[in-house]
Structures are given as structure tokens and as C-alpha cells.
C-alpha positions, 0 to 999 in steps of 0.5 A: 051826431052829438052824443053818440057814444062810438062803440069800443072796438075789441082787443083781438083774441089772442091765440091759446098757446102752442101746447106743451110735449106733455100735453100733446103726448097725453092726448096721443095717448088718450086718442083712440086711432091716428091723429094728425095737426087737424085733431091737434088743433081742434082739441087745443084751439089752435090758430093756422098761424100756429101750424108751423111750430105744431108740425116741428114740434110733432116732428121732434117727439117722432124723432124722440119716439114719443110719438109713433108715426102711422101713415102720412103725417099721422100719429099714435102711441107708441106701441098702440092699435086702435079699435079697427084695422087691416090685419094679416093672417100669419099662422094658426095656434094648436086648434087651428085658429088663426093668428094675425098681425097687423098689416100697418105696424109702426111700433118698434119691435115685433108688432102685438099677436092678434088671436082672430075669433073662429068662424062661423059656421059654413065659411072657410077658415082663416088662412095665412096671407088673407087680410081683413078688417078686424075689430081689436080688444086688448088681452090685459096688458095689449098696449104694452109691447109683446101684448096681445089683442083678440080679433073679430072678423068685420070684412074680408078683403083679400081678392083670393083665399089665403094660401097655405104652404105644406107638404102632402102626407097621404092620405089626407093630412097637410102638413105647414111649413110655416112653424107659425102654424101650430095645426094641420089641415085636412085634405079631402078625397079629390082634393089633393091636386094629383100631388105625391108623398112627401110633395111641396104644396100649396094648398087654400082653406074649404068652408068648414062645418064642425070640429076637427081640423080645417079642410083645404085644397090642393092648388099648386105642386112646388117640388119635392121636399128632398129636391135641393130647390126645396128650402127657397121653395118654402120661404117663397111660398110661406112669406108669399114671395111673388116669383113669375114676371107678368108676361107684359112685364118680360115684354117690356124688358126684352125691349131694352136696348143700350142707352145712348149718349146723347146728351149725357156726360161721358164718363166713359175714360174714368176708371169706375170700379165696381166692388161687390161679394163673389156671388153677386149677380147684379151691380148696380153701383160703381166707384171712383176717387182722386186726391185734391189739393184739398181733399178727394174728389168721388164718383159714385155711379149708380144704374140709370134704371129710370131709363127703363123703367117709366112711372105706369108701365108695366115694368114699373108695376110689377117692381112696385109690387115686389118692393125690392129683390130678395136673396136665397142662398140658391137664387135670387127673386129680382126686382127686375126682369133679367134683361135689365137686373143682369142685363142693361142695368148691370154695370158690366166691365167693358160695357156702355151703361147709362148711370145718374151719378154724383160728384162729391169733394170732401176736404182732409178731414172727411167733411162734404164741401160740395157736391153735384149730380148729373146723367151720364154714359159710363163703362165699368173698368173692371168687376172687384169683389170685396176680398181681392180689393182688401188684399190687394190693400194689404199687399200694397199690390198694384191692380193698375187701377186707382185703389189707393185713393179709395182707400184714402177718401174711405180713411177721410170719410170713416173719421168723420163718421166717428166725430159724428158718432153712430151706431156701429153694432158687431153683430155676427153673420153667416154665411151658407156654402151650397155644393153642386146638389145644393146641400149645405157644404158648410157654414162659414161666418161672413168677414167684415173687411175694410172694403165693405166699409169702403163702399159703405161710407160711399154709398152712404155720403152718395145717399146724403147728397140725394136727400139734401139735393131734393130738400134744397130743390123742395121736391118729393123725397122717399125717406129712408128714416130711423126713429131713436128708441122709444121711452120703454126700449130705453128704459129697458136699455137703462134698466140692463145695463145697469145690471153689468155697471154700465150707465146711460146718461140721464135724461130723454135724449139719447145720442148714437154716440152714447151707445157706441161709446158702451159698444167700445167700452165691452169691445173684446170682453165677455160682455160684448156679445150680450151688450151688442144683442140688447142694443139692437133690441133697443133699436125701431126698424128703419122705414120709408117715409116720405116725410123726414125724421132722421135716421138715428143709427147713422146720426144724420138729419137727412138721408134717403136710398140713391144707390140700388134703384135694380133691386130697391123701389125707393131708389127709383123714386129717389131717381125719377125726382133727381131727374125732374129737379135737376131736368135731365129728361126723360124718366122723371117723377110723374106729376100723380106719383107724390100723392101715392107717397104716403101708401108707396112708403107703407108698401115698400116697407112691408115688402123690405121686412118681408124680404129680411124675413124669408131671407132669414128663414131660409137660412135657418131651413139650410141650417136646421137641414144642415143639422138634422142629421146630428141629433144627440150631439152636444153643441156649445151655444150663447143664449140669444133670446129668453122668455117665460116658456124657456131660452133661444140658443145660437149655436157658436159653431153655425150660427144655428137657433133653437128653442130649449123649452122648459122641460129641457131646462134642469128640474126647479121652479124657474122664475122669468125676470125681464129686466135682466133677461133672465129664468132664475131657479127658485131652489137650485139657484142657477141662472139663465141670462142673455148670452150665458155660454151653455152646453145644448143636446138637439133633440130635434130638428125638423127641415120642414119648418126649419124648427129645433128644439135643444136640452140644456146638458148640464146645469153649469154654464159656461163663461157667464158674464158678471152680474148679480145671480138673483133678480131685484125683488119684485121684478120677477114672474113665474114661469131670433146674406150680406145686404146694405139695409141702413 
């Protein structure tokens, strides 16, 4: 039509930026809960187009520990809990109220203390194990790591009361074996179980009317306090170890049968060894190495627990719900019945054993150039440990098996390690002796030897072609990551170090190699034991995740456990989908299980930190039985730890650990500076800093919950690294067995 004017089409919208770190990093901050790509977007206006580069960027700043990975493809800030969560009680203080912490902890470092408000009146009292739904208020600085929070009780969620481990007094008190529980409980007539003096119990919290200490029950008789059962009994009991198999469960197991070759490659003619500790009950991995013309060529073998253990049985359930084994100085809890945890899954010499293994050739230089995985039938040609394999190095003896060219892919392997550059802390161990009555015989240091590393570096490229191999094939893959330290531990970091002359390099981004160069540089010096402890101390904890962020310690852009599915749950998972990808039949990842990922993850690593804990505790039970007879002795020790109510000491003999509180420390007004991790006397002028040499008097040491306290016996202390002896001004204010984790 003549005159019609057409209508201006419209210049496309074009899309708001992608925002900048900073940006995203302040609206983390300013968020209140979790956040995800979804929240991201709304708040920024972003298009779907954008997504890709948002999911990158996210992924970059959990790798930098900007932000804090909270569950599946969720945030927060570092060190942050929201208005609301799930917690779990852990202890009580001197009144007897209870103490919690959360349950989801992504932060780095010891999770915030949450003090849980009293309650009301005719309702049982909160008991250690008991999980519920808590409205949080932070207590002044509640967002900064060690903050603390208060805590109001919405909903109880726990099926069962909570449990609370003690032993029996007569008449009526109870007392905790969990020093985290600062009050006792009281047991009224009828109530004690038919338990005795001095008896190892478990008792559950009774409604509550009035003051005074908090009634409870009498459920379960553990043993007698004295018996040499009694120190794992505790810690099974105190972290709520779960030790009894389902009887459907044991069932299941009894069933297992020998695999059959089928159509399994036959592996049985290669000579694969296993190399474990003397006291190790179940191996799970087996190792093998030739020389190429290029290179080596590695086998590493691990349990075909898979064949086993189906997705939805009831094998499979009970393995879930442990998460992994836990390891006493005196038993073990395993993950598996023992049918197959000693059994069908344990590589023994001599025996057919089904395994998935993987093939790996690496060049003269360490360097991976392929590798492959497949299902086999194997027979272990013979059981190593780690000492007779080390000598036998030494020696250059012959154990007509193939030792040398272990020894010499190891060598390949471990100068690749170091021009990737890890993190390799020297961190003492210990190790507890049992006799026959299993009392401490005695405490010996646990030797690093070549031959643990051998299996090490194995295990560790075995874990990289897992996760590489899943990647490649885009199948679910349980993580095993690392985040590096967040900004506030690497500040800290910077800030102590530059107390001893030693400097990071600037800037956010921190490599593993920078820290290992400073590990090298004090190695064999005063210095080496403090500069290790602090280091760690920077470090997050290593956790499950199935999406990848790295693992930092180990500086590898991918990496998930292959190499223990009997006493690990990951591994498992990791199998299942190595058998689905790589169609190797039966076993495989159930089409419902990768939905489950981001709860397995969550659950897995509890259960992993829970393991660390109780195995920890009673090693410190076995050492503070062990010492309790030498009260008034004089020890040297290390300062391993120092906060404002005084210092944790290590012993240099045991490895032994207290507490000097204040009034053991000499008579001044003592100053707490963080930065140097120092108490600082305002009118002697002596200093106490991490890892000062000093002499201690035990004053107590009480088995029950594994606690000493010690005196400082002189005011001198002994060979104190260099650094200066007053704190800056302004920085000061008045007043912590051998298992391949990584």
C-alpha cells in the first residue's frame, strides 16, 4: 500500500556481560544459603548462551577457594553457615548443654562450635549423635573460621535418641567418655541396664524437668573399662561406629562363590605381587612392572568387589552406610563382611581372584603415553610387606620375582612427580605395639620407606587413568578432589612465614610447588617441623565430589580413588562405571545411581572424617593409658598447637598430645598473637610459639577420655627456632595407622 511506513525491526538485545570474579565473589558473600548457576543468572540477567562460561568461571573460583562448594553444583562463602541447617550434636559444655556442629561442613578447617539453646522443659535433652534442624545466629565474628554460632532447635530429625558413651559409677552418675562432654549425667534408680562399676555403657537422655544434671538411661553394656577390648570399644561407641552386619547382609556374603574366568582376560601367568603393612588383613591391590624399549609397562590389579557387591542389595547398603573401613590398633571395622573383605575380595597368594585392572605404559621419563582397562582372573604370586620388599632393594637380594623393574618404573614415576610439583608434607606417624593382653607394648614411629612410595606413585597413576577414562567416555565419575587454600589460610600462611624470612609469591594464585619449594628449603633445620605443621594447617580437606575441581596436594587436574573398592565406597562406584563404559558385564553402575551422586558425595565424606577421627582417638586412648601410669614425669615435647586458653604439647618421645592450660604456664600476663602463633608474657617477656622445644610435668592423664594435662616445668625453652620475641604491635589479644587417603 502506497504510504505505508514498514516498521523498524529492533536491534537485538544484546546480552549483560558475563560478571567479573569480584562481582560473583560479592554476591556469594551477600547471599544468605547456597547459591547455584540458577541464582547467578537471575541476579546478573544472564542468557542460557552464557551458561558454559558461567559454569567455568564457578568452577575456577572453587579451585582458588573463592568460593566454597556446598553440595551438588552449589556455593557459598568460604567458611559461611546459613540462617538454617542440619546439625549434629557432638558434646555438651560444663552445664551440660549441648554443643553441635554442622552436619554439611564444606569449609576448610574444624567446622564453627554451635551452642544449642537448652530445651524446654519435659523434653529430653539434646544428646551427642542426635541431628536437627537449627536456626544459627552468629556470636560476633561467626563467620570467620573458629566462629561460633548460637543454635535453636526447629525439628528433630534423628529416628533414635542420641547416644551417649560413658562408664557406669554407682550409684547414679555417668561418666562420658567423649571429652567433648564437659558434664555428667545422672542415672536414676531402674534405670542402670543391670550394668556394674566401672562398666563401659551406652546410655540415651530422659525427659528433663529442673536443674541439675540431665537424666538418662542405661541401653547397652560395651565391656569393662579395664578389658584390653575397652579403648576401640569407646571410639566405636563415642563417633557411632556402626559394627554388626545386618544378618541379610552376612547372608549375601556367605554366598560369594570363586569368579570364574569366563570371559575375563587371564592374568593368571603374570607374576602380581601384593605389598602391604605386617599387620594388614586385607589386599586389595596387586602390582606389576617390565621394562620397554620405551619405557615400562604397569599393571595394577585391584579386587573385582563389583562382582560382588550389586547396586540395591543388601551388601551394597550396609557398605553405603559405613563409607569405608576404619582401622584400630586392635581390630578392624570393615566395610565388607568378612567373606569377602578376608575372603573372595582378598587378593591371596596362590589364589584365583577376579580383579579390573589397568595397563599403563609410561616413557623413560615417567610420563603416561597410554593406558587400558579391562576385567580379569588373576592369581597373586606372592603376599610382600613393605620392609621385606625395601630390603630386598637394598640388598639387591633376589626374591625370584620382578622387584627391580618396580623399583625402576617408581624412579620414572617419582621424577615426574617432582616436575609436576606436589605437595609433599613430613609429618610424623606413630604407630601402637599391642602384647598378647593388648596393653601398649610400645610406641614406635612409623618408617617411610621407598616401598611405601612405590605403591604410592602406582596407585596414584592407577587413580588417574580412572578418572581420565570416565572423562574420555562422559560417564558419572566420583571425585576425589582438593581445593587449594582458601584466601584467609593463605594469608595466614604469608603472614607466619614472614616471621621466619621465609616469602610466598605474591599474588592469589598459589601452586603445590611453591610450598614444597619452602618444604625443601627448612628440610633438615629447626624450622622443618614448624613449617610442615603450619602448611597443613593451611590445607582444605579432601573430599568427594562428583564434580571436578582438582585435587591441589597432588597438582592434577583430575583424579578419583580406583584402587580400594573393599574398604572404600568411592572405589566401588568408581568400578561399577569403569564397568559400564567399558561394557565388561555384569556389576555396572545402575541407571538410578548418578542421581544419588551429589548425596553419596556428602555421605562418603562424613563417613571418611569420621573413620580419621575415631581412628585418631584411639590412638590417643592407647597413649594416654599408656602414660598414665607416669604422672610427675618430665618429658620433652614440641608445641603443636597454641590458642588463648594456653598450648598443646606433643611429647618427642610418643607422639603423645595434651593440654598445658594457663595456670600451667609460669605466673605473667600472657598475650595470644595468631599470626605467630604465639602466647607472649607481658612482664617476663618469654615467648611460647608453634613448635618451641619445652620441658612438660603430666599432671593427669585420665584413659577414660583419652585427655592430659601437662605443666610447663621450666620457663626456658628448648632449641626455639629464630624469629622475633615480641609480636608486631596491634596484632595481639589477652588472654590436634598408615592409610593411603590423598
Amino acid at each position: 500500500m502506497a504510504g505505508k511506513i514498514p516498521k523498524r525491526s529492533k536491534k537485538p538485545k544484546a546480552a549483560p556481560a558475563l560478571p567479573s570474579r569480584e562481582e560473583i565473589r560479592a554476591f556469594v558473600r551477600a547471599s544468605q544459603g547456597r547459591v547455584g548457576k540458577r541464582e547467578i543468572t537471575r541476579h546478573f540477567g544472564l542468557g542460557t548462551e552464557q551458561r558454559p562460561a558461567l559454569r567455568a568461571l564457578l568452577a575456577e573460583l572453587a579451585r582458588e577457594g573463592d568460593v566454597a562448594p556446598a553440595g551438588h553444583k552449589r556455593f557459598t562463602a568460604p567458611g559461611r553457615l546459613p540462617e538454617s541447617m542440619v546439625v549434629r550434636i557432638t558434646g555438651t559444655n560444663q552445664d551440660g548443654d549441648p554443643i553441635a556442629k554442622p552436619v554439611d561442613w564444606q569449609g576448610d578447617g574444624p567446622p564453627p562450635v554451635i551452642f544449642m539453646s537448652r530445651e524446654p522443659r519435659g523434653h529430653a535433652a539434646l544428646a551427642p549423635g542426635e541431628r536437627v534442624l537449627a536456626k544459627l545466629k552468629p556470636i560476633g565474628t561467626g563467620r570467620q573460621e573458629g566462629g561460633k554460632y548460637e543454635g535453636r532447635t526447629i525439628k528433630r530429625l534423628s529416628d533414635e535418641p542420641g547416644r551417649i558413651p560413658g562408664v557406669f559409677r554407682p550409684p547414679s552418675r555417668l561418666i562420658p567418655t567423649d571429652r567433648r562432654q564437659k558434664a555428667e549425667w545422672h542415672i536414676p534408680p531402674g534405670e542402670e541396664g543391670g550394668a556394674e562399676a566401672g562398666e563401659i555403657v551406652q546410655a540415651e537422655p530422659l525427659p528433663h524437668q529442673g536443674y541439675g544434671l540431665k537424666p538418662a538411661r542405661i541401653t547397652h553394656r560395651l565391656g569393662k573399662i579395664g578389658d584390653a577390648r575397652a579403648v576401640s570399644l569407646i571410639c566405636i561407641a563415642t563417633h557411632d561406629i556402626p559394627q554388626h552386619f545386618p544378618e541379610s547382609t552376612v547372608a549375601e556374603a556367605k554366598k560369594a562363590r570363586a569368579t570364574p574366568l569366563g570371559k575375563r582376560e587371564d592374568l593368571r601367568s603374570v607374576p602380581l605381587v601384593t605389598i602391604d603393612g605386617e599387620d594388614a588383613r586385607d589386599f586389595d591391590d596387586a602390582v606389576y612392572a617390565e621394562a620397554e624399549e620405551s619405557g615400562h609397562r604397569l599393571l595394577v590389579a585391584i579386587a573385582d568387589v563389583a562382582h560382588y557387591v550389586r547396586p540395591g542389595s543388601s551388601l551394597d547398603r550396609t557398605a553405603f552406610e559405613r563409607g569405608n573401613s576404619v582401622y584400630f590398633p586392635d581390630r578392624v571395622i570393615p566395610m565388607l563382611p568378612e567373606d569377602l573383605s578376608n575372603g573372595w575380595c582378598s587378593l591371596k597368594p596362590g589364589e584365583d581372584r577376579g580383579c579390573l585392572f589397568v595397563e599403563i605404559h609410561i616413557d623413560a621419563h615417567g610420563n603416561k603415553t597410554s593406558h587400558r582397562f579391562g576385567r580379569g582372573l588373576m592369581r597373586s604370586a606372592a603376599r610382600l610387606t613393605y620392609t621385606e620388599v625395601q630390603e630386598a632393594a637394598d640388598s639387591d637380594a633376589d626374591l625370584a620375582l620382578p622387584i627391580r623393574p618396580l623399583y625402576a618404573a617408581f624412579n620414572a614415576l617419582l621424577a615426574a612427580r617432582v616436575r609436576r610439583g606436589t605437595l609433599d608434607l613430613d609429618l610424623p606417624e606413630r604407630k601402637v605395639v599391642l602384647n598378647d593382653e593388648g596393653k601398649v607394648a610400645e610406641i614406635a614411629p612409623r618408617p617411610r620407606l621407598d616401598s611405601h612410595r612405590l605403591i604410592e606413585e602406582f596407585m596414584v597413576l592407577a587413580n588417574i587413568c580412572a578418572a581420565e577414562e570416565l572423562e574420555r567416555r562422559d560417564l558419572p565419575c566420583m571425585y576425589r578432589i582438593h581445593a587449594p587454600p582458601s584466601d584467609e589460610k593463605r594469608e595466614n600462611l604469608r603472614s607466619f612465614l614472614s616471621t621466619i624470612g621465609i616469602t610466598l609469591p605474591p599474588g592469589n594464585q598459589l601452586l603445590p610447588r611453591d610450598l614444597d619449594r619452602i618444604l625443601a628449603k627448612v628440610a633438615g633445620t629447626d624450622q622443618a617441623p614448624m613449617v610442615n605443621e603450619m602448611v597443613l594447617r593451611s590445607q582444605s580437606q579432601a573430599a568427594y565430589e562428583p564434580d571436578n575441581i582438582g585435587h591441589f596436594g597432588l597438582a592434577l587436574p583430575k583424579y578419583a580413588h580406583f584402587t580400594s573398592p573393599i574398604r572404600r565406597y568411592a572405589d566401588l562406584l568408581v568400578h561399577r562405571a569403569l564397568i559400564l563404559g567399558c561394557k565388561f558385564g555384569t556389576g555396572a553402575l545402575s541407571a538410578e545411581e548418578p542421581a544419588r551422586y551429589p548425596d553419596m558425595a556428602e555421605h562418603i565424606t562424613t563417613t571418611e572424617r569420621r573413620a580419621a577421627l575415631a581412628e585418631r582417638d584411639a590412638i590417643d586412648r592407647y597413649l594416654t593409658a599408656f602414660m598414665a601410669d607416669q604422672i610427675g614425669a618430665v618429658f620433652s615435647a614440641r608445641i603443636s598447637g597454641v590458642t588463648r586458653f594456653g598450648l598443646f604439647v606433643t611429647v618427642n618421645s610418643n607422639g603423645a598430645n595434651g593440654l598445658v592450660p594457663m595456670a600451667g604456664l609460669p605466673d605473667d600476663y600472657w598475650h595470644h598473637d595468631e599470626a605467630t602463633q604465639s602466647l607472649n608474657g607481658r612482664r617476663t617477656n618469654k615467648t611460647y610459639r608453634l613448635t618451641d622445644q619445652v620441658q612438660v610435668r603430666l599432671m593427669e592423664a585420665t584413659p577414660v577420655t583419652g585427655g592430659m594435662l601437662f605443666h610447663i616445668s621450666s620457663g626456658q625453652r628448648v632449641g626455639a627456632p629464630p624469629g622475633p620475641a615480641r609480636p608486631p604491635a596491634g596484632s595481639t589479644s589477652t588472654l590436634k595407622g598408615h592409610r593411603r587417603r590423598k
